[in-house]
N, C-alpha and C positions, 0 to 999 in steps of 0.2 A: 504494500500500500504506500501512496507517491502522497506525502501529505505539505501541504505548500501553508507556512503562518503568516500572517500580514504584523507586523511590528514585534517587537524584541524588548517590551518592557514584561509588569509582573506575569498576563496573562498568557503575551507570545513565550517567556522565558517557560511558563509551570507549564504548558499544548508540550513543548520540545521536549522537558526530559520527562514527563510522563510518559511521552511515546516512547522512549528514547530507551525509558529504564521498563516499562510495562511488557514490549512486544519488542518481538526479533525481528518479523520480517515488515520492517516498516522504515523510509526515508522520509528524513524530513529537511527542508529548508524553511531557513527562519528569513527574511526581509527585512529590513530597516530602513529606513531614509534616515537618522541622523548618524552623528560622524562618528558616536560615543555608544559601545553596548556595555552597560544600559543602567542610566543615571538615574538615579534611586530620588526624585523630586520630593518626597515626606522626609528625606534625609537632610533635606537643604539648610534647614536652620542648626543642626550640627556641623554642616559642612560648614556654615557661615563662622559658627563658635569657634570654630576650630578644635572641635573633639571627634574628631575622626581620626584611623593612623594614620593611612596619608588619602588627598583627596582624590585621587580616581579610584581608592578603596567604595566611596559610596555610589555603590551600583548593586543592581538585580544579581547578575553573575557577569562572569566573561564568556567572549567567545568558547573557549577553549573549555568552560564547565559543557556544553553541549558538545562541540567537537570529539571528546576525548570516548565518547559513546554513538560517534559515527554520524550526528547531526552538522548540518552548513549552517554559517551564521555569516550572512552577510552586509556590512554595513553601508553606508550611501547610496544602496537602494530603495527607488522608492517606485515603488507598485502605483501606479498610474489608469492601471481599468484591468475589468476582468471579462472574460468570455465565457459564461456558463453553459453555454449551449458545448460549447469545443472544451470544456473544463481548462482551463490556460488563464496565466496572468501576464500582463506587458509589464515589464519592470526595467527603469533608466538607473543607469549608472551614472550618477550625481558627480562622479571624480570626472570620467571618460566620456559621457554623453553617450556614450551606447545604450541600442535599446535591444533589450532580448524577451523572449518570450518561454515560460515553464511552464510544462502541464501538471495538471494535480488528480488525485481518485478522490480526495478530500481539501477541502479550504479551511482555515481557520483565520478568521477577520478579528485583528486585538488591534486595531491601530487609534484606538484613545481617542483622546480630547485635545485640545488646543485652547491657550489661554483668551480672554475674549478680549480685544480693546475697545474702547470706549470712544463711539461715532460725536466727536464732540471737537470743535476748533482747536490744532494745538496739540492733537494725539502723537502726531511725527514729531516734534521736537526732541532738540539731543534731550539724557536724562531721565525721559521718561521710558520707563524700566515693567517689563513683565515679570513674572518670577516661577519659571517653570523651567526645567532641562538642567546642564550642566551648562553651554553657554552664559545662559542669565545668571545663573551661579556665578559664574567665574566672574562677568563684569560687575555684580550686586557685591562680589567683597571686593573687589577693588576701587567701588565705591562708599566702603563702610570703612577702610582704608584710610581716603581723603578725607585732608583739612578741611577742601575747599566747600566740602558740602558739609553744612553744619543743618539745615532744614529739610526735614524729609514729610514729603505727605504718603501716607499710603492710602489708598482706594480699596474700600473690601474690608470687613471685616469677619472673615471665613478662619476659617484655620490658617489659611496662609500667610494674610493681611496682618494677623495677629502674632505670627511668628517673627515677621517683616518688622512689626513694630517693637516689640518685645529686642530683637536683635541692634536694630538701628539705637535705642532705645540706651541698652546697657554699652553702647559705643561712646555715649555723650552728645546724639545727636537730639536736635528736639526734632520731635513727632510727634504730627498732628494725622489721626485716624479720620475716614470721610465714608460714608455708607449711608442709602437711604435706609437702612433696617435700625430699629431703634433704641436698641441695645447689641454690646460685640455678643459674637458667638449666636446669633440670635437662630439660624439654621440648625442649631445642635441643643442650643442648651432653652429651659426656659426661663420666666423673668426674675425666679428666688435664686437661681444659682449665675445667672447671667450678672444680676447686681453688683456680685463680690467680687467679679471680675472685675467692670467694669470700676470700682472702687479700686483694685490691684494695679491697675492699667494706668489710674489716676497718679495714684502716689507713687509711680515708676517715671511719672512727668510725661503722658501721653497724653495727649489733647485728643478727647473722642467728640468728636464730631458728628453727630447721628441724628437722623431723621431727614438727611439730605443728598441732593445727589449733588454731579460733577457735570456744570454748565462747559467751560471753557479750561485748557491749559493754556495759561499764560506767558510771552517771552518771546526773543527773538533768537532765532535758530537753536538755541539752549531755554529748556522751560526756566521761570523763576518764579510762580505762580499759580495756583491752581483756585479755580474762580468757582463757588458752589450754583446753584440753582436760586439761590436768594441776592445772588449779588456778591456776596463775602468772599475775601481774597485770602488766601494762605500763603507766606513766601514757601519756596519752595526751589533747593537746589536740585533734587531728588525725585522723583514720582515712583510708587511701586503700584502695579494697576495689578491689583487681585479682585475682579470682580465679575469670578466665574468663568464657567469654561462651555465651549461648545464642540459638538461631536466632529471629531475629522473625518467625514464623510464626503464629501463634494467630488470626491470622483467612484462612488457607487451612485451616484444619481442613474435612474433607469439600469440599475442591476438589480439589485434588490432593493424589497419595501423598506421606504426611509419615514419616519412617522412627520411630521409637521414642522416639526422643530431639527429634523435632521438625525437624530438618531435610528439605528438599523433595528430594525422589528422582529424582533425573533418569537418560535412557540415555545411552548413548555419543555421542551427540551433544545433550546437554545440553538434552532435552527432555523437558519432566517429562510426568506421567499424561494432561495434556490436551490437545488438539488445539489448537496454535500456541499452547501457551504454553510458553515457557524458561525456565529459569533458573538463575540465575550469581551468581559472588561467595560472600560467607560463609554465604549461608545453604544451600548445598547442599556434599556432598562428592565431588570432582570425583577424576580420576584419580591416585592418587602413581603417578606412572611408575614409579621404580623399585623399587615390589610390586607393580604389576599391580593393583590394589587402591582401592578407594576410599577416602578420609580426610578428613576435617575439615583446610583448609590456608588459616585466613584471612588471606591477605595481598591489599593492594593489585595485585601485578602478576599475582598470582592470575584476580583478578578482570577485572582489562584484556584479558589474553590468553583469558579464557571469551569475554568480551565483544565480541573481533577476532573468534573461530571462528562464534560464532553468528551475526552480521550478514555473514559471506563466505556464511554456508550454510543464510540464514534463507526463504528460496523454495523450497527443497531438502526434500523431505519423509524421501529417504532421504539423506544425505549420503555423497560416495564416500567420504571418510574419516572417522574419525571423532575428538572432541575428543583430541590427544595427550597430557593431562594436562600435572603440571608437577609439580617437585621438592622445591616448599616453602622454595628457598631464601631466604634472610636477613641481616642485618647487625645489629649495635649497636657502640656505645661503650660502655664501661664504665670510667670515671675514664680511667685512662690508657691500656688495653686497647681492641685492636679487636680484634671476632671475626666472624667471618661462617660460616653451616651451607649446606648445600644437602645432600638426598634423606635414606637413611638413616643414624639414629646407633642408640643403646643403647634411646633411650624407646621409640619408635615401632616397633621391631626386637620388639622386646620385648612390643608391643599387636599387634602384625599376626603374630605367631610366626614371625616368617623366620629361614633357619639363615644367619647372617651370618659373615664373619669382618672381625677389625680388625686394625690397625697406627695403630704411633703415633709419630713421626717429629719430632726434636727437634734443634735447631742454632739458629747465630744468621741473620738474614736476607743479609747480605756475608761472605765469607773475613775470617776469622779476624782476619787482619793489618788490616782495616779498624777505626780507632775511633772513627771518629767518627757517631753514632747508628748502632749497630749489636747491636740489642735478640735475644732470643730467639725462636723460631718455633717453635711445635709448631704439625702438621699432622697431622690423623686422617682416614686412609680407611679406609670402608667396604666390602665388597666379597664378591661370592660364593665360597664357600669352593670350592666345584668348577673352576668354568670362570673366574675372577677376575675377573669383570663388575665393572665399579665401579658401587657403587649408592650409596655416600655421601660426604663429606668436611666436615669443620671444620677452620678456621682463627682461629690465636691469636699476638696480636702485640703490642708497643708499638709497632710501627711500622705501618702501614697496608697492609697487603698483603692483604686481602680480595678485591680483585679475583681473587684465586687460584683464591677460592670460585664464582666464574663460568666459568673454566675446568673445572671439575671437574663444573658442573652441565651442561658441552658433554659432559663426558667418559659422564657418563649417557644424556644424551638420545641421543647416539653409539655406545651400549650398548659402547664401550671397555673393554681389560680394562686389567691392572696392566702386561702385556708393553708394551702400545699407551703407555701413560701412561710408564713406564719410559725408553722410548727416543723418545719425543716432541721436535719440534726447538722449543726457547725460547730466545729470544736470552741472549747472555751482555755483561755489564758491572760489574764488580767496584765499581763505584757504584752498583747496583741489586741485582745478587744474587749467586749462586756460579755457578762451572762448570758443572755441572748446577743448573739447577732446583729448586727445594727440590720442584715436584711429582714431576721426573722423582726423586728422592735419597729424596720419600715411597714410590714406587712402588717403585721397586728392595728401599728397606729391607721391605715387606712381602711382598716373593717372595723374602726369604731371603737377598740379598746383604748383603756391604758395600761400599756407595756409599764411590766413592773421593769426596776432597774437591776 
């Protein structure tokens, strides 16, 4: 079996050596159009810190992890259209300009997303700065580097936007955040854990800026300004525009079904409009479990787990089961704050119309009597207001307890309710946590008792 992958990040990396490691009689080439395999972009704000060992360490794998198991890994290829009828892809060599053409028995389509710019006067000006790949890496520290840029705005406040600031931030640069959403984090977190952020972000000398968007960049041939929707001007040596991403698709148009917005349409088994072609990772929206529903959920282990289902069930024209979706969960740092999300909160609840209910569950992380690091914990679940299915949870700490957030994303995939999670057995050690569980103590508190301490 001739298996041909379209891009070389988490999801084209996990298609390769699943094949690679699973089955003997199978070839695969991997495609890439950039120049680097394959830059690890959730990596970027350590890369920026400087806590990596060295930095073309932060990547997926190398060539040479696929290679040494008999896969190609080609880089400055870039796949240009596909022939479904003829199974075959045109693919230009970006160094040489040559164009060559490879057949395939199977397709796998991982070619992701692409950061969006902002259709606004002033977008091309020097300075202003995307933040995605290894390129923008490289020039975003060599601008966290200079003197000369002491004002940084950033756009977005996503995970990325927040990293961006957070980074520039502990550099001694001032930063001022700009986003119409109206609290940071506001796509992940909701508005009791989103505050403390917001608050951490403050006394780190961030200027949040919210409820607004980005009318104009200001300046001549180098931005020095960024002008909002109200009129209001930011200087600004710096721009970083985190503000979303859209699907790399524009050259599947009339191959396969592309939904409205451009992403590729795949069924229940992650098989889009054409015969033996897939596809996985950000450019398609894959199951949220817990709405039934399909959603935009780019993440890495997103992509890995599309990418394990299709190579288990890529022979299989009907598979018995089919993809079980995922939860969208997540992590960051934020100055001194860790927080971690998995399934539903308020945004997503709120875009998909589901009649949800919440609780919201607040102590420190050890009894009381402990003092030594013994920070606050609010914990939010989500949950069906009928039958109490747990369909979401956040977690918020100085201390690191995020792991919690992977519990609770068992507790969905388990279709658990709040009784199940309630009386759940989790060890106890008054150096780790309290008598009950702060999950079992979230559970309890949103079915109406009072957890004893």
């Amino acid at each position: 079996m001739k298996v041909v992958v379209i891009g070389a990040s988490h999801g084209g990396h996990e298609t390769a050596h699943e094949l690679l490691t699973r089955y003997d009689d199978v070839e695969v080439t991997v495609y890439e159009a950039g120049d680097f395999i394959s830059f690890m972009s959730c990596g970027m704000e350590l890369f920026l810190e400087g806590k990596v060992t060295k930095r073309d360490d932060v990547r997926n794998f190398k060539p040479a992890d696929i290679e040494q198991y008999g896969g190609k890994v080609l880089a400055n290829h870039l796949v240009q259209g596909i022939d479904t009828d003829k199974q075959e892809v045109t693919v230009k060599n970006l160094e040489t300009g040559e164009q060559l053409t490879d057949s395939y028995d199977k397709l796998v389509i991982s070619s992701g997303v692409t950061p969006m710019t902002l259709p606004v006067p002033g977008s091309d000006l020097k300075n202003v700065f995307l933040m995605r790949g290894r390129d923008w890496a490289t020039k975003i520290d060599e601008k966290l580097h200079d003197d000369a840029v002491q004002n940084v705005v950033v756009v977005g406040t996503g995970y990325i936007g927040i990293e961006a600031a957070q980074v520039f931030a502990e550099a001694g640069k001032k930063v001022t955040v700009i986003d119409m959403i109206n609290r940071p984090l506001g796509n992940y977190l909701d508005e009791e854990l989103a505050n403390p952020i917001a608050d951490e972000l403050s006394a780190h000398g961030v200027n949040l800026h919210l409820g607004h968007g980005v009318s104009a960049f200001e300046g001549s041939d180098v931005v020095s300004a960024v002008k909002d929707d109200a009129g209001q001007s930011f200087a600004a040596d710096l721009v970083i525009v985190a503000a979303g991403v859209k699907p790399n698709t524009a050259y599947l148009k009339d191959t396969v079904d592309l939904d409205s917005r451009g992403f590729i349409q795949t069924n229940a088994y992650l098989q889009t409009s054409a015969k033996n072609v897939y596809a996985i990772g950000d450019a398609i929206q894959p199951l949220f479990a817990p709405a039934g529903a399909p959603a935009p959920i780019a993440l890495a282990s997103t992509a890995r787990r599309e990418a394990r289902y299709v190579v288990e069930n890529i022979g299989i024209d009907k598979p018995a089961r089919a993809f079980a979706g995922v939860n969208g969960s997540s992590a960051l740092s934020v100055f001194g704050y860790k927080l971690a999300t998995t399934g539903v909160n308020a945004n997503n609840a709120a875009k998909m119309n589901l009649d949800v209910a919440t609780s919201l569950y607040k102590a420190t992380v050890r009894p009381s009597f402990v003092t030594d690091g013994n920070p606050e914990i609010l914990v939010k679940l989500t949950y069906n207001p009928e039958n109490h299915e747990i369909l979401g949870g956040q977690i918020l700490s100085k201390q690191d307890v995020t792991a919690h957030a992977n519990t609770i994303a068992l507790a969905i995939k388990g279709k658990m309710t709040l009784e199940d999670l309630a009386e759940a057995d989790f060890f106890f050690q008054p150096g780790f946590d309290r008598q009950w569980s702060v999950l079992n103590l979230a559970a309890q508190t949103a079915l109406g008792q009072i957890p004893s301490v």
